[in-house]
C-alpha positions in Angstrom: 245.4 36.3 113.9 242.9 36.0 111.3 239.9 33.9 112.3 239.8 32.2 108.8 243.0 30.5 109.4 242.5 29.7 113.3 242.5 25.9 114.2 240.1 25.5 116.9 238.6 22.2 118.7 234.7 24.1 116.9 236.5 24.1 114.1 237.2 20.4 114.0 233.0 19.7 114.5 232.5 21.7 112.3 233.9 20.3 109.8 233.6 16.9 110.5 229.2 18.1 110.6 230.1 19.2 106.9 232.0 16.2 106.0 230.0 13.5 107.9 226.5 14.6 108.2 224.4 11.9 108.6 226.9 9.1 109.7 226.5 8.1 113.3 229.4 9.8 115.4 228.4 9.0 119.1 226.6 6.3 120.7 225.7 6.2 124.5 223.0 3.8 125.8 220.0 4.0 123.5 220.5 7.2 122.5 222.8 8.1 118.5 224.1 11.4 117.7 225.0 12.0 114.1 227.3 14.5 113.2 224.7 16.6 111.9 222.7 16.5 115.0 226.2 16.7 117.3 227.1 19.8 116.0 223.7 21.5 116.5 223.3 20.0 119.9 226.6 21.9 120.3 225.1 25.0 119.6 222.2 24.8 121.5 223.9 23.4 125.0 226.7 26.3 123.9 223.8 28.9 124.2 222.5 27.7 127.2 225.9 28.3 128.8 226.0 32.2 127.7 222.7 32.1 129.3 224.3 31.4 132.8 225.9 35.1 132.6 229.3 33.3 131.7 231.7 35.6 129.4 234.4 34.3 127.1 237.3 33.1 129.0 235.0 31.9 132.5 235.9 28.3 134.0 233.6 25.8 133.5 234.4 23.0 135.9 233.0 19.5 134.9 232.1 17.0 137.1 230.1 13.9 135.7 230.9 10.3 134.4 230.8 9.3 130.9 227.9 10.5 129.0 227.2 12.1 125.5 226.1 14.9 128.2 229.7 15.1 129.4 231.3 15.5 125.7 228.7 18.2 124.9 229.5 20.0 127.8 233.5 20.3 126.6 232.2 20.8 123.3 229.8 23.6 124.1 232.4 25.6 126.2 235.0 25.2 123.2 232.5 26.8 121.1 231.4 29.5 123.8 235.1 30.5 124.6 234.9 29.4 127.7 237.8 27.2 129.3 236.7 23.7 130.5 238.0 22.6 133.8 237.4 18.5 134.0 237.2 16.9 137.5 237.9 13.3 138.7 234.5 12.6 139.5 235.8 10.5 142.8 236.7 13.6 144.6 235.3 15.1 147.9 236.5 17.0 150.3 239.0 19.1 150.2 240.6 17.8 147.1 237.4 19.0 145.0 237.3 22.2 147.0 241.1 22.7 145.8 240.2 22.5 141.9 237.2 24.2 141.8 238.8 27.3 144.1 242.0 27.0 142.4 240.9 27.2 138.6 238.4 29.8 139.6 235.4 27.7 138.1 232.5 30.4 137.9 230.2 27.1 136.9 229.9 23.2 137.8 228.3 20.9 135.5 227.4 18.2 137.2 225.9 14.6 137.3 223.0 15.1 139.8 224.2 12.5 142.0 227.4 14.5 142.5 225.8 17.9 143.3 225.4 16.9 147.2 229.4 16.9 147.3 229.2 20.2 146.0 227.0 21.4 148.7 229.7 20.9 151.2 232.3 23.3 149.3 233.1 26.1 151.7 232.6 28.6 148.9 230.0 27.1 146.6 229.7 27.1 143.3 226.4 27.1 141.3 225.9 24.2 139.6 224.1 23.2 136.1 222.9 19.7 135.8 224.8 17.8 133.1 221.7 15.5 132.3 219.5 13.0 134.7 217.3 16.0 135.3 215.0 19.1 134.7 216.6 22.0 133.0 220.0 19.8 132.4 222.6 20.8 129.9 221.6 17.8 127.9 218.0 18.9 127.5 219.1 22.2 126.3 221.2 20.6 123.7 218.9 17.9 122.1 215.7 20.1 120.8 214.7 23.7 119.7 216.1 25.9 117.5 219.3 26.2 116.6 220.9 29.4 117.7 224.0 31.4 116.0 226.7 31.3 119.3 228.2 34.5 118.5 231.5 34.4 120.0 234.8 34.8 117.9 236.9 32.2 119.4 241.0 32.1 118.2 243.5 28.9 118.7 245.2 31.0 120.7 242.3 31.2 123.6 242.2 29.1 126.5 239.7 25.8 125.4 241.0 23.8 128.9 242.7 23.4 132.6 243.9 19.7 132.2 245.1 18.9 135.9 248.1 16.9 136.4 247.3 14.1 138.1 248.7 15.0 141.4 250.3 11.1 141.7 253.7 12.9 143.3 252.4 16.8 144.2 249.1 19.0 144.3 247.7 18.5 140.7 248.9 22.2 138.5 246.4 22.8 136.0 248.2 23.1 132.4 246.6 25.6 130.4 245.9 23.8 126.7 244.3 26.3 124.5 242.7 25.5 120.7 245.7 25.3 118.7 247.9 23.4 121.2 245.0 20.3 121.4 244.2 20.2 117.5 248.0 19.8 116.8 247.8 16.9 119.2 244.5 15.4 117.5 246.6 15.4 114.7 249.7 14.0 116.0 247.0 10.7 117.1 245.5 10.4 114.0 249.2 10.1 112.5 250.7 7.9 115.0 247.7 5.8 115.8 246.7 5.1 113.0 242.7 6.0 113.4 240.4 5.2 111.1 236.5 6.0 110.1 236.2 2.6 110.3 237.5 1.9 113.4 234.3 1.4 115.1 236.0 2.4 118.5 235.2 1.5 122.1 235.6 4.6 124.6 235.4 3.4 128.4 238.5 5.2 130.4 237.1 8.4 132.3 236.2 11.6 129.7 237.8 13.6 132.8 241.3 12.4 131.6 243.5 13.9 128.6 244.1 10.0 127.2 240.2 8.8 126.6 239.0 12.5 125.6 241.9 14.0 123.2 243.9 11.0 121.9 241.3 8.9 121.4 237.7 10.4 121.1 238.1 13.8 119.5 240.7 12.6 117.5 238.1 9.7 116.0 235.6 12.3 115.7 237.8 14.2 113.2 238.1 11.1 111.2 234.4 10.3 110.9 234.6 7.2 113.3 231.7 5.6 115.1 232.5 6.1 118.5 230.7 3.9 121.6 230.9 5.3 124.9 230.4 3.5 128.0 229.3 5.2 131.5 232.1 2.7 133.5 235.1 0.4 132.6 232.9 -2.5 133.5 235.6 -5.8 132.3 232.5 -8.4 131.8 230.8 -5.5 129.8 233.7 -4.7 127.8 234.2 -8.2 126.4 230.3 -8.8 125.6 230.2 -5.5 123.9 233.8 -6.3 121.7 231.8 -9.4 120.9 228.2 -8.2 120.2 229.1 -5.2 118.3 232.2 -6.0 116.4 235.1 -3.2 117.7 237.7 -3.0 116.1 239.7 -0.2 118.5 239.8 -0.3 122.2 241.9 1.7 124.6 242.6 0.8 128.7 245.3 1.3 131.1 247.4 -1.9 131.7 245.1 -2.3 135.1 241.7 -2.6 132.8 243.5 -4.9 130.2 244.9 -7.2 133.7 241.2 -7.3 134.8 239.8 -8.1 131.8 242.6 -10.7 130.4 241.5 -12.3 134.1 238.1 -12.6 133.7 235.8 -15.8 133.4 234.4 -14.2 130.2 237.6 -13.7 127.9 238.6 -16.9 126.8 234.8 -17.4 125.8 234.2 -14.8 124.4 234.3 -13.8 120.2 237.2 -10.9 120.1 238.2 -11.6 116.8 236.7 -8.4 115.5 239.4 -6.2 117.3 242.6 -4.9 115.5 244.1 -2.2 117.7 244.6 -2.4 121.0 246.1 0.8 122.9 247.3 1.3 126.4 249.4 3.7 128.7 249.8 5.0 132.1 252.5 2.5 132.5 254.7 -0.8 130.5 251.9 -3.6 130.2 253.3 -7.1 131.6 254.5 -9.6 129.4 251.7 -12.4 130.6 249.1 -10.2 129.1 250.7 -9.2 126.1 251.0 -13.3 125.5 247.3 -13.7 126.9 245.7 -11.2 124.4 248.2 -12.5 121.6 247.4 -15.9 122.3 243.6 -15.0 121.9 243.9 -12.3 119.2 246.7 -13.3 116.4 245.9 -10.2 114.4 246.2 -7.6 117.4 248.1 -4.5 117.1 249.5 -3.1 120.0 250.2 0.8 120.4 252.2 1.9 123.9 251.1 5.4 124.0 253.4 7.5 126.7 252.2 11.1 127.2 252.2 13.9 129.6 249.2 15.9 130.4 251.1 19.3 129.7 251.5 17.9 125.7 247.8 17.3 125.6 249.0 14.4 126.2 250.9 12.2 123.6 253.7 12.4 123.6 255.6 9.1 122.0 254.3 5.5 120.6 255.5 2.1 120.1 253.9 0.5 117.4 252.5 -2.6 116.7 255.6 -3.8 114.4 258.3 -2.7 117.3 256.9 -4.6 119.8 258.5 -7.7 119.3 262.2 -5.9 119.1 261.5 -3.1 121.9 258.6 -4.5 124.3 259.6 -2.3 127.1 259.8 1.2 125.2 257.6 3.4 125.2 258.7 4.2 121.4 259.8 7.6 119.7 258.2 11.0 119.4 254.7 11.8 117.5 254.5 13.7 114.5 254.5 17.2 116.1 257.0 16.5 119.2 260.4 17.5 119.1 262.1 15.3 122.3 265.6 15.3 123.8 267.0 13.8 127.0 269.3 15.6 128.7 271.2 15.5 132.5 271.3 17.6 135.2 273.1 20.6 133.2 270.8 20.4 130.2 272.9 18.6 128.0 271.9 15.5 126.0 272.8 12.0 127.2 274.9 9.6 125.0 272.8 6.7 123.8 271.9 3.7 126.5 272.2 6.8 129.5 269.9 7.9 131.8 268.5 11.4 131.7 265.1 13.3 131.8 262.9 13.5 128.6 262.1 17.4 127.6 259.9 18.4 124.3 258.6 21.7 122.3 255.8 20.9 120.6 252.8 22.9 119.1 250.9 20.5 121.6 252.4 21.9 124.6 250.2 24.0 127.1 251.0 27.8 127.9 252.7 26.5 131.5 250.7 25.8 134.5 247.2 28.3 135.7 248.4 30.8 139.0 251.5 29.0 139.1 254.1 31.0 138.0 257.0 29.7 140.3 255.9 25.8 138.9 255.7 26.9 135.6 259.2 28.5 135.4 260.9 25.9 136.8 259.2 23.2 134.0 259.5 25.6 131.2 263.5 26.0 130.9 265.2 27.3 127.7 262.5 26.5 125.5 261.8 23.2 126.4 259.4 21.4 128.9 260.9 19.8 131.4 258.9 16.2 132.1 260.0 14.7 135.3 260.5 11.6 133.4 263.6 9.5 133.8 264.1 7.1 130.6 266.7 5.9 128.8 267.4 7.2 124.8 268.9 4.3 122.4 270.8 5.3 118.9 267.6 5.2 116.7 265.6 7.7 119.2 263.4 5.3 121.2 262.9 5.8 125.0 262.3 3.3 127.8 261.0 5.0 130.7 262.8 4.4 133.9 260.7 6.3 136.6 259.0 9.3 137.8 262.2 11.8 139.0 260.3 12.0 142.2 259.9 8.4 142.4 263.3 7.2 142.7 264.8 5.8 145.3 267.9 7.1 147.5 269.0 4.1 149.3 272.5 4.5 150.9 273.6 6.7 148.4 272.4 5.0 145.0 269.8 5.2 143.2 266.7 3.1 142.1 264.3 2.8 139.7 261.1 1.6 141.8 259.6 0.7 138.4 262.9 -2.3 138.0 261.7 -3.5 141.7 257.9 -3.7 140.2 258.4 -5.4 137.4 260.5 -7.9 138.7 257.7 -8.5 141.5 255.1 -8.5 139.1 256.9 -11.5 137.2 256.2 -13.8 140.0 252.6 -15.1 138.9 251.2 -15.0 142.5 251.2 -10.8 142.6 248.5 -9.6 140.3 249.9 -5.5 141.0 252.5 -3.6 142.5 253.9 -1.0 143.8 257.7 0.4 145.0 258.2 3.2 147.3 261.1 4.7 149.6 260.2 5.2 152.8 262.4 7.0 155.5 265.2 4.9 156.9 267.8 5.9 159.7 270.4 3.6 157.8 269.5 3.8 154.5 268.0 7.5 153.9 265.3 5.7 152.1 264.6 1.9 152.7 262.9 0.2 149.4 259.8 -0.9 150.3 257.1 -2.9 147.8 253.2 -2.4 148.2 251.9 -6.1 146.5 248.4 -6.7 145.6 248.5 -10.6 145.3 246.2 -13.1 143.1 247.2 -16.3 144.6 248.6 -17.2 148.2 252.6 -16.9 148.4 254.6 -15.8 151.2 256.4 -12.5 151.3 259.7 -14.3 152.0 258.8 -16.0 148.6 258.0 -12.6 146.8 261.8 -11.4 148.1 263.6 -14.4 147.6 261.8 -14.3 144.1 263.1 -10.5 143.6 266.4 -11.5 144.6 267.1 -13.7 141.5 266.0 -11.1 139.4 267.5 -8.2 141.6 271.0 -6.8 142.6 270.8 -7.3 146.5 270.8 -3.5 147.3 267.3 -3.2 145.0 265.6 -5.9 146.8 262.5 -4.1 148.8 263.5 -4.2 152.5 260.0 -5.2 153.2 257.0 -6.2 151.7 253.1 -4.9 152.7 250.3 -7.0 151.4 247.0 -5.0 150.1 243.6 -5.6 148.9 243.9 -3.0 146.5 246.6 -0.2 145.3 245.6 3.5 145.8 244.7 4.9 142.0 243.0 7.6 140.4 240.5 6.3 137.8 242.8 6.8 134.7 244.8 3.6 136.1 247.7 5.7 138.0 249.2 4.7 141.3 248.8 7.1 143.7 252.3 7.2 145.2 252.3 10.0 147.3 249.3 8.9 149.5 251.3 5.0 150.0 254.4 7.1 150.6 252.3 9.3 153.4 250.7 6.1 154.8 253.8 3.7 154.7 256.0 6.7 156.4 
């Protein structure tokens, strides 16, 4: 392929340096990057990666919170050729150990704070500081000259190793390369409506596919002025939608609960915001009314993805709220999408099935996993693992994980039916639906509940019950202080499923 027509993720700073120049594009504490200075800082901090010994094609595993650090590490590898490999920066242990062994990392960039956990690795890794210190990447990338990066880099190569969340299995990391991530930035910008004048708010963890490539680089191809916070602090959130006028803010349905719930958000000045996106999961009704209540204007996007298509995948819009406030709407610009049964074939309208896609977006299939990426990549299309239901005009509402249905006595559940009928009771503030083994039932359905007011759990199930055919009411009910998530919002199933067992 001829390098003149390859669509890379440099090719996107490049050209939004040319186009933009001076106009701010990043903001992080007291420092501002323009474009200008962005895409020489991408140069430099690409450089100082080469100067590691690292080869085109190397893993580059990143491990740091939010900073303009962290997105000129992903940036510099892009323009290097080397393949970034971003890690949830609460990891320890073993399940750290696993990612960085597993994608073959030959370097760590990391927040300084975090290099200790990387001293306990049983192979260790060496490690570049991302900034916070002496000789960090961010040091390398802010002065001196700036030096020609001569790699040839195609949309073809490797650019990352986006790991599954691992909410159901071991997280497989799907192997995105250039052209498969641009196609998606364009897919956002189509479906989402982003603007240069968006003046977006970035606070959702760089480490996962929705804050960093549906929303962030996508902004920066438009010219946007993007804020970036270090941590989805709600009080912070609302002061800075108020001080500095946002019109675009993106949060998991967890972060737009806490924030709706906070002293500051009937005080506060939101009047400046427009679009409001989330995913992860449906968000519940009381805080759709809450935020409409506030915020007349709002626009709300439901953005549904899978980390394997970069991720988005399909959107509800602002105008098919109202009709459809449960779906998760129809395919983006570049996604072909079918659901089909158990045999492949496509379900009539209003039936239940699993959602597949082809897409330019989609990855190559899953890194050292050949067995897992056979059995996902079938006939052409990508299997999902998704349950949802298709109507006539092509929009989906998603049922449940496969994996996270429920075999009770033969039949089937949708845990995400028992959630949202528990989360309709105003006492429970989050929940959760699980099977857990059962001598009768094969699988007993069993609800996790995170509660905001006192309410007993006979209440919860007599509550469920009217809402509930008897066979879906939970068999029991566990009070929490707090659900098991990863930090992109996401309910860590497996680990309530191993500790509920």
């Amino acid at each position: 392929m001829s390098l003149m027509r390859s669509s890379t993720i440099d090719g996107v700073v490049r050209r939004s340096a040319r186009a933009f120049g001076d106009r701010v594009a990043l903001v992080f504490g007291e420092r501002e990057w323009t474009y200008r200075e962005l895409e020489e800082a991408t140069s430099r901090a690409a450089a100082a990666l080469l100067a590691q010994g690292l080869t085109k094609g190397d893993r580059v595993a990143a491990f740091g919170r939010n900073s303009d650090a962290y997105l000129l590490g992903f940036l510099a590898c892009a323009r290097a050729g080397l393949v970034h490999v971003p890690l949830n920066y609460n990891l320890t242990g073993y399940e750290l150990e696993y990612l960085v062994t597993q994608s073959g990392s030959s370097l760590v960039l990391a927040d300084p704070d975090l290099v200790p956990r990387l001293d306990d690795l049983e192979a260790p890794v060496p490690s570049l500081p991302l900034r916070d210190a002496e000789g960090s990447l961010l040091d390398a990338a802010r002065s001196g000259e700036v030096p020609e990066v001569d790699v040839e880099v195609a949309d073809d190569d490797l650019a990352q190793l986006l790991y599954t969340s691992g909410t159901t299995s071991r997280p497989k990391g799907a192997m995105m390369t250039h052209r498969s991530l641009v196609a998606e930035y364009l897919s956002c910008v189509v479906a989402l409506d982003l603007a240069q004048d968006d003046e977006p708010l970035h606070v959702m963890p760089l480490y996962h596919s929705a804050q960093m490539h549906v929303f962030l680089l996508p902004w920066l191809a438009v010219g946007a002025r993007s804020t970036l916070l270090e941590v989805p602090d709600p009080g912070e959130i609302l002061a800075r939608i108020e001080r500095d006028g946002h019109r675009a803010f993106f949060a998991a349905p967890t972060l737009w609960v806490a924030m709706t719930n906070h002293a500051d958000f009937a005080g506060r000045d939101l009047s400046s915001l427009r679009k409001a996106y989330y995913g992860a999961s449906i968000m519940p009704g009381p805080v759709v009314e809450r935020l409409r209540a506030t915020m007349p204007d709002l626009g709300l996007y439901n953005c549904f993805g899978q980390s394997e298509m970069g991720p988005l995948c399909t959107v509800l819009r602002p105008e098919e709220h109202a009709e459809r406030p449960d779906s998760a709407g129809r395919p983006v610009l570049l996604t072909e999408m079918r659901v089909v049964d158990g045999e492949g074939r496509d379900v009539a309208p209003g039936e239940m099935g699993e959602v597949v896609y082809r897409s330019p977006q989609l990855c190559l299939g899953y890194w050292d996993k050949p067995q897992e990426t056979a059995e996902a990549f079938v006939d052409g299309w990508f299997h999902s693992g998704d349950l949802v239901r298709v109507d006539e005009q092509g929009y989906i509402t998603v049922v449940d994980r496969i994996k996270d249905v429920i075999n009770s006595g033969g039949v089937l559940i949708a845990s995400r039916e028992v959630e949202d009928a528990l989360f309709s009771h105003p006492a429970v503030a989050e929940a959760a639906v699980i099977g857990t083994p059962d001598e009768r039932w094969v699988e007993a359905v069993t609800a996790v509940v995170v509660l905001q007011d006192e309410v007993s759990t006979a209440d919860l199930l007599e509550h469920a019950r009217t809402r509930l055919a008897g066979f879906k009411v939970p068999k029991s009910v566990h009070v929490v202080d707090a659900l098991p998530k990863n930090t992109s919002g996401k309910i860590l199933k497996r680990q309530l499923r191993d500790e509920l067992a």
